[in-house]
C-alpha positions in Angstrom: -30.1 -130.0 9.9 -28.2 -128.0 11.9 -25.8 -125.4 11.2 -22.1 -126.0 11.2 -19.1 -123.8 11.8 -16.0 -125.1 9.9 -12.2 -123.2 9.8 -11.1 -121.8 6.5 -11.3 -123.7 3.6 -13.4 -123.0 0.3 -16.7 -124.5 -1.0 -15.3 -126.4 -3.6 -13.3 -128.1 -0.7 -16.4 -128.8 1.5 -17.8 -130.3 -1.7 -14.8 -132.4 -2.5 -15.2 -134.2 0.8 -18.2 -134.9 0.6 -17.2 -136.4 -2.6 -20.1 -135.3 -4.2 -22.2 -137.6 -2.8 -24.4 -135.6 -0.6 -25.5 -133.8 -3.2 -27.5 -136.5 -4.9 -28.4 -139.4 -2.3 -28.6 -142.8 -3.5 -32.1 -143.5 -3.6 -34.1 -147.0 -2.4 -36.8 -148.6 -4.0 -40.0 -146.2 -4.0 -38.0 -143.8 -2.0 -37.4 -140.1 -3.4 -35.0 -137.3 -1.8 -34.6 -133.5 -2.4 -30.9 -133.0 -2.9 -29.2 -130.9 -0.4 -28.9 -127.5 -1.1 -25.6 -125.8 0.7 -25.1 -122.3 1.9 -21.8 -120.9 2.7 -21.3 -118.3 5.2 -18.1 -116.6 5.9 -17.7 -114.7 8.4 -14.4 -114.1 10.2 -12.5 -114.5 13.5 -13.2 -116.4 16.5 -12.7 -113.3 18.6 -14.8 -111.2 16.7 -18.9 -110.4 16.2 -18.7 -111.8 12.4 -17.8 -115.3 13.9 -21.5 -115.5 16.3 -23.4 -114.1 14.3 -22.9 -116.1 11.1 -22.5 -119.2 13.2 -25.9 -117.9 14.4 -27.7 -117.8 11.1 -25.8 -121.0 9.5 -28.1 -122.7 12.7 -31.7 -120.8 11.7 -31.5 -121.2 8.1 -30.4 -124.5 8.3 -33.6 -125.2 10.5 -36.2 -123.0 9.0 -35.2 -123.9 4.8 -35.9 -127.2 3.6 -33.4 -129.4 2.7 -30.9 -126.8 3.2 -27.4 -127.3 5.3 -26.0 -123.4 5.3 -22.3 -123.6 7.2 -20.6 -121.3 8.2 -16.7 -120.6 7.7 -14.1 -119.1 9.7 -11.7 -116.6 7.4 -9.4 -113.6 8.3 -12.7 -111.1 7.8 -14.1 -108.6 5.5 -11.5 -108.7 2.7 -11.6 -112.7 2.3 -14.9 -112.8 2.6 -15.3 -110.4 -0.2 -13.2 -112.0 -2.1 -14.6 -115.2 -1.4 -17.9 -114.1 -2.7 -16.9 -112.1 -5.9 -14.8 -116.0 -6.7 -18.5 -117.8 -5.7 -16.7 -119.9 -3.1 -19.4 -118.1 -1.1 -23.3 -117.8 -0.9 -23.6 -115.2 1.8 -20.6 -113.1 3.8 -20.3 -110.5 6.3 -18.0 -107.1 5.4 -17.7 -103.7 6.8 -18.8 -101.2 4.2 -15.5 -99.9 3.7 -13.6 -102.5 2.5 -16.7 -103.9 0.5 -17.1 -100.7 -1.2 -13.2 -100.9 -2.0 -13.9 -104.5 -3.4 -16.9 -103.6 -5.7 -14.2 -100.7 -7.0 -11.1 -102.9 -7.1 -9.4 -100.3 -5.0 -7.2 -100.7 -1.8 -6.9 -104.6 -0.6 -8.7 -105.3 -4.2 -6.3 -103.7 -6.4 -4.6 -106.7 -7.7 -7.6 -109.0 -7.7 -9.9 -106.2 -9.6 -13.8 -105.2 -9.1 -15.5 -108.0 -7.3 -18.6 -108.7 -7.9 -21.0 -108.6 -5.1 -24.3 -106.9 -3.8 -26.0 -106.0 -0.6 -28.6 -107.9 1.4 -29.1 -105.6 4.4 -27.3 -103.5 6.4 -26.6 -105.4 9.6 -25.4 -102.9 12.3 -22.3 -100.1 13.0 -19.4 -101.0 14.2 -16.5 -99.0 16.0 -12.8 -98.6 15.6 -11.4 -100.0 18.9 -7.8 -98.4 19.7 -6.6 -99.9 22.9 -3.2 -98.8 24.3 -1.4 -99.9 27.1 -1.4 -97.1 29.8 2.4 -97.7 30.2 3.1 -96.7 26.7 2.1 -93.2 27.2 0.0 -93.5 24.0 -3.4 -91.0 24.8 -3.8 -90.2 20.8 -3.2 -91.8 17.3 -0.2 -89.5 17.4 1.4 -90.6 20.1 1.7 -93.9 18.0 4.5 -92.9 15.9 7.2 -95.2 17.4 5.2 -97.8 19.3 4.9 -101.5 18.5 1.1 -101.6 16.9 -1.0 -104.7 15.5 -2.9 -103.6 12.6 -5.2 -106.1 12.2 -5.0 -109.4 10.4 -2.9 -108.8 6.8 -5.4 -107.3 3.9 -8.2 -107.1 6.9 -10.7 -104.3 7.4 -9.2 -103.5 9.9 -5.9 -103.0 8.5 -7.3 -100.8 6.0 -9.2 -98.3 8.7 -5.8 -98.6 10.8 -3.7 -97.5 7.9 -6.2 -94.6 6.9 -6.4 -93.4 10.7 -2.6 -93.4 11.1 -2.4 -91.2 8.1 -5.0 -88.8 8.4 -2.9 -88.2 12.1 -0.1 -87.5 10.0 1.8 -90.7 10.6 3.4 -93.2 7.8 1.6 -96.3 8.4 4.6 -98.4 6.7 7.4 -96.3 8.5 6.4 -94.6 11.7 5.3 -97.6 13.8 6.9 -101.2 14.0 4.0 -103.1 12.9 2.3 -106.5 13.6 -0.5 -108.6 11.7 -2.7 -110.3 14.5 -6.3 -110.9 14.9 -8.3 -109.3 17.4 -7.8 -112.5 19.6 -4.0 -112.3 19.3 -3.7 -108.6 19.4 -5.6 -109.3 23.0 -2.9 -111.8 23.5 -0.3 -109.7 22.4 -0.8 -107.0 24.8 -1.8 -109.1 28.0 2.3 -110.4 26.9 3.7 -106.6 26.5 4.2 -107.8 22.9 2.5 -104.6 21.2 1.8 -101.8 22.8 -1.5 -100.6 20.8 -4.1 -102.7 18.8 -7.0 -101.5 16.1 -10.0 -103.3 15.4 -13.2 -102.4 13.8 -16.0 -104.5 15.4 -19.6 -104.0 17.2 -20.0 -103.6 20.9 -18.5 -105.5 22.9 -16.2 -107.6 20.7 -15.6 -110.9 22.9 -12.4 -110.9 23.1 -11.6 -107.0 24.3 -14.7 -108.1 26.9 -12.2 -110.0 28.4 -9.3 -107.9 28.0 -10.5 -105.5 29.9 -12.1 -107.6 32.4 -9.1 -108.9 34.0 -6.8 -105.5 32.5 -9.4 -102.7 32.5 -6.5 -101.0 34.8 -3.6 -101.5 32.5 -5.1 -100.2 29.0 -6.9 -97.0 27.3 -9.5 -96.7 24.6 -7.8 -93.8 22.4 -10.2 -91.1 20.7 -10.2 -91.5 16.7 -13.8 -89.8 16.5 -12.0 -86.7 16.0 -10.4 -87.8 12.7 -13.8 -88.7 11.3 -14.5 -85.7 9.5 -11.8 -85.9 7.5 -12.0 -89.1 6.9 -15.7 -88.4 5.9 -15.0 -86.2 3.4 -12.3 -88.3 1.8 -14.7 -91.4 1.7 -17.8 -90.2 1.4 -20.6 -92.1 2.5 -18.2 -94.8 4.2 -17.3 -93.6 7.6 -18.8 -91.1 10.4 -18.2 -90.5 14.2 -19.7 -92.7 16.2 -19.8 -92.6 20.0 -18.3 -96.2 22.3 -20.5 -95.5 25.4 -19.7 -95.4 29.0 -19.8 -98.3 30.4 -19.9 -100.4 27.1 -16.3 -101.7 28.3 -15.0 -102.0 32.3 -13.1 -99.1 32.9 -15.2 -96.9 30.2 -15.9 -93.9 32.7 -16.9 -92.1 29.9 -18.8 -91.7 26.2 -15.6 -91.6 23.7 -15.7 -90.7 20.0 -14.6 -93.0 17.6 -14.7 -94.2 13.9 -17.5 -95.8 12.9 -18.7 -97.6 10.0 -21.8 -99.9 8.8 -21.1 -103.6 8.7 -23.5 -105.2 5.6 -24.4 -108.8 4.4 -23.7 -109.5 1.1 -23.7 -111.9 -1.7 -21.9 -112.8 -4.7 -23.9 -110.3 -7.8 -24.8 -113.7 -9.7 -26.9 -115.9 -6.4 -30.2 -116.8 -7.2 -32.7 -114.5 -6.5 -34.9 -116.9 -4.8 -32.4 -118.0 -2.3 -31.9 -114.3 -1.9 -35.5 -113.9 -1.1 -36.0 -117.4 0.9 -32.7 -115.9 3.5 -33.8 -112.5 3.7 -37.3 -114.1 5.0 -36.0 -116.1 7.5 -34.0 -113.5 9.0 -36.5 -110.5 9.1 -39.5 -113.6 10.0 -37.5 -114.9 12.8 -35.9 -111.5 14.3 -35.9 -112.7 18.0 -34.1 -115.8 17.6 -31.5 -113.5 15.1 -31.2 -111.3 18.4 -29.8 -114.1 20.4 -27.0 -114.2 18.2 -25.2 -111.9 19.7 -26.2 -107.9 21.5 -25.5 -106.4 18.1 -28.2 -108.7 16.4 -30.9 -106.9 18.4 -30.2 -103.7 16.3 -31.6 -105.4 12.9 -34.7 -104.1 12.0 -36.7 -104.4 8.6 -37.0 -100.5 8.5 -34.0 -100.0 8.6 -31.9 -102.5 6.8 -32.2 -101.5 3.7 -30.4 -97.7 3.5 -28.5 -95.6 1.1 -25.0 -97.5 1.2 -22.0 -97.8 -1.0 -22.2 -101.3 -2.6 -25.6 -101.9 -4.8 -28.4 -104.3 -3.7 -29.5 -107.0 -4.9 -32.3 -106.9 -6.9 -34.1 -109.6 -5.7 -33.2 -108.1 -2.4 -34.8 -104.7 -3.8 -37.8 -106.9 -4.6 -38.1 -108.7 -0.9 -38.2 -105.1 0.5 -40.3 -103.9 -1.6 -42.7 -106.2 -1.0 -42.1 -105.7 2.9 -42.9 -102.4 2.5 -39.9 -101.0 2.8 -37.7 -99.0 -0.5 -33.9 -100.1 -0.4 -31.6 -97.8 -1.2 
């Protein structure tokens, strides 16, 4: 069967139209069936690496596991999709570490909804913050953003967290010093190309699709701003969370030059309670199947076994412990 990308709506309401029927097929006279087994993935937006890449792997493990249809759902990004798994509306999700980390705590976008209850899978790939000004606005640092109109990223988003932290640790209110604007990467593109904001955020791998074409039709009009030199700070407030990472020249038009930014691991998680077989059965088909994984998107080709299974902030699963293990490899 192949895999499926649907827009936001929960598991419970893919089963409810399928009435429940798909599940256990009528069966004819000397005729058995396996019932279908369904996987949820959520990822995030269209505009975004989340989006491919789960689209991607809804495709191979529908293909490679028997009797399997894994779909994969569009949300607002790492904060839904955590949420989304800790509720079991989810099988398997994407999140930057950050705001997983804050979900397994019940801290930051969790606070009201408590500790949710997930684990890691692997460690995917880093992503950057992207801070992209307009040139007219003047705006060369986070500092220069006190004042300006600014989208933040989609509301209770990843990237509205790390936007809200960067303004701060440049000594700016986040709630009071800039006239802010809840869009997605896509709009946030749209946004600026209209002279509706005059900065974005976003935390995504290199290139996000839709900054690709931002700045291939407006690599003239707009900067990349430097947040790399905020990362020690931020380091040391969130330990084992964020680092400087370095967007290279040439990894967007009009990117003369390497510029430091904030970086932070993106993982692939699951809700605490999925069956450990399913957990090893997905974590084979990814690491057996690595080139077709690569085509998913650039950023795919960075998954290795060796390295997807690091020190990192939310637990693994320990029938992912066990897959590695028996790989070779020691998560954690």
């Amino acid at each position: 069967m192949g895999g499926t990308i649907m827009s936001r709506f929960s598991r419970r309401d893919l089963l409810s139209l399928m009435g429940g029927a798909a599940l256990v097929p009528a069966l004819s006279v000397g005729q058995s069936y396996a019932a279908t087994r369904y996987i949820v993935i959520v990822t995030g937006g269209t505009g975004g690496v989340f989006y491919p890449y789960g689209g991607g792997m809804a495709q191979l493990l529908s293909k490679k596991l028997p009797d399997t249809q894994a779909t994969a759902q569009v949300t607002g990004g790492s904060v839904d999709n955590v949420k989304l798994l800790g509720s079991g509306d989810a099988e398997i999700g994407f999140s930057t570490v950050d705001s997983a980390y804050d979900g397994y705590k019940g801290e930051g976008a969790y606070k009201d909804a408590g500790p949710q209850k997930i684990a890691t899978l692997a460690v995917l790939y880093p992503s950057v913050l992207h801070t992209v000004a307009t040139k007219s606005s003047g705006i060369k640092t986070v500092a220069d953003i006190k004042g300006k109109r600014a989208s933040v990223g989609s509301a209770g988003s990843s990237t509205e967290s790390i936007a809200d932290r960067v303004l701060q640790a440049a000594g700016l209110d986040p709630m009071k010093d800039v006239t802010r604007d809840n869009l997605s990467v896509a709009e946030s593109v749209g946004a600026i190309k209209d002279g509706k904001v005059d900065v974005f955020f976003w935390i995504g791998g290199v290139p996000t699709p839709a900054i690709k074409d931002l700045v291939s039709t407006n690599a003239n009009d707009v900067n990349f701003i430097n947040t790399g030199e905020l990362a020690g700070g931020l380091a040391q407030k969130y330990p084992g969370v964020y680092s400087q990472a370095i967007l290279k020249k040439g990894a967007y038009e009009g990117l003369t030059e390497d510029l430091p930014v904030l970086g932070v691991d993106n993982v692939l998680l699951a809700p605490e309670s999925l069956d450990g077989g399913l957990v090893k059965e997905v974590l084979a088909v990814i690491f057996d199947n690595l080139a077709e994984v690569a085509a998913f998107h650039p950023v795919a080709k960075l998954l290795k076994l060796e390295t997807a299974a690091p020190k990192t902030a939310v637990p693994y699963h320990p029938a992912a412990i066990e897959f590695y293990k028996s790989r070779g490899v020691t998560a954690g």
